[in-house]
C-alpha positions as CSV (number, residue, x, y, z in Angstrom):
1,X,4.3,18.0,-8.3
2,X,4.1,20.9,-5.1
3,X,0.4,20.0,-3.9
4,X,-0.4,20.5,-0.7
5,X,-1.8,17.2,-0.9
6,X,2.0,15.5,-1.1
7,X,3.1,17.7,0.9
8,X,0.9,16.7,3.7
9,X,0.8,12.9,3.0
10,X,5.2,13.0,3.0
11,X,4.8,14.7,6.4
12,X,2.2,12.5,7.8
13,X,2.6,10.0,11.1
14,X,3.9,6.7,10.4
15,X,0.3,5.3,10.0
16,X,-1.4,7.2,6.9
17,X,-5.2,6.5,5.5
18,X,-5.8,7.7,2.3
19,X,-9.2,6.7,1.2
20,X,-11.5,9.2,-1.4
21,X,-14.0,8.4,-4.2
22,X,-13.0,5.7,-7.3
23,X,-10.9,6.9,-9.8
24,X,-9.5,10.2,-8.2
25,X,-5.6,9.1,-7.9
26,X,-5.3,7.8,-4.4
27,X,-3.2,4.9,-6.5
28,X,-1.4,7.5,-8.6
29,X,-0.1,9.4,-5.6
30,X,1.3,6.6,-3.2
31,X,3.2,5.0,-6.3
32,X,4.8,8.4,-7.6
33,X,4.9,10.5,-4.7
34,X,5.0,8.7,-1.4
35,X,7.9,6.7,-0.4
36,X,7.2,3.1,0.2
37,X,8.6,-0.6,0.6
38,X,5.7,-2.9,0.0
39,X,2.8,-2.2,-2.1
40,X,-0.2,-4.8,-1.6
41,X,-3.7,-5.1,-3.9
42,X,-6.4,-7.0,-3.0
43,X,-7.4,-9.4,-5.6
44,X,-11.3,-9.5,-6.2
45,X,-11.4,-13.1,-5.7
46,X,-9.0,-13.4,-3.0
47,X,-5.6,-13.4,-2.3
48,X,-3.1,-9.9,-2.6
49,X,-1.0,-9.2,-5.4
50,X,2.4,-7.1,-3.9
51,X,5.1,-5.1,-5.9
52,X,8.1,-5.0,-4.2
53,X,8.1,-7.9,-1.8
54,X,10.0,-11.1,-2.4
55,X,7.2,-12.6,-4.1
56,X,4.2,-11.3,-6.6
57,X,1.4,-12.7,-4.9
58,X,-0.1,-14.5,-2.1
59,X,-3.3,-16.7,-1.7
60,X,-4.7,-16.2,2.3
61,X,-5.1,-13.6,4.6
62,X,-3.0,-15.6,7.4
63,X,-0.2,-15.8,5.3
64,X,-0.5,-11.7,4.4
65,X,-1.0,-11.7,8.2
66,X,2.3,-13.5,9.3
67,X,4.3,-11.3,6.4
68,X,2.7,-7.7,7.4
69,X,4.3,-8.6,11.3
70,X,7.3,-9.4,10.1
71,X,7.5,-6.2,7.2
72,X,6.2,-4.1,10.0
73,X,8.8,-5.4,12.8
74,X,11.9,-4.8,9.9
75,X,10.5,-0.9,9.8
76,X,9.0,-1.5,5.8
77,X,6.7,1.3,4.7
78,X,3.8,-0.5,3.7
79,X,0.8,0.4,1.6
80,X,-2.7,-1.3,1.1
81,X,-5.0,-1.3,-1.9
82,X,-8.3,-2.0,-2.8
83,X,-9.4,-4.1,-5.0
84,X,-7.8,-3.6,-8.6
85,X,-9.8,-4.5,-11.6
């Protein structure tokens, strides 16, 4: 896809927000356009779900703490979700 949109998220600084109204493909575009290591979703009742880590899930903040310092100390390209329904 050449949008301008990719094309400016690809080129971005190391630290990228994407945020926008529900439903307009903010998922869509980090998961088939932007390059990335960890993908994390919030779960509505707590906890994150990831794709790509070593595990699929995780229960507490402090222990999604203790692994985003060491992803980000490794040089991971991480990206956070709301919550998924």
């Amino acid at each position: 896809m050449d949008r301008k949109e990719v094309r400016t998220a690809i080129n971005a600084s190391p630290r990228l927000l994407i945020y926008g109204r529900r439903k307009v493909g903010k998922t869509f575009l980090v998961k088939n356009y932007l390059p990335y290591d960890i993908l994390i979703f919030s779960k509505r009742g707590g906890g994150f779900y990831l794709e790509g880590a070593d595990r699929s899930s995780i229960d507490s903040f402090q222990e999604l703490q203790s692994l985003l310092r060491i992803w980000v100390e490794s040089g991971k390209t991480i990206f956070i979700d709301e919550f998924q329904r």
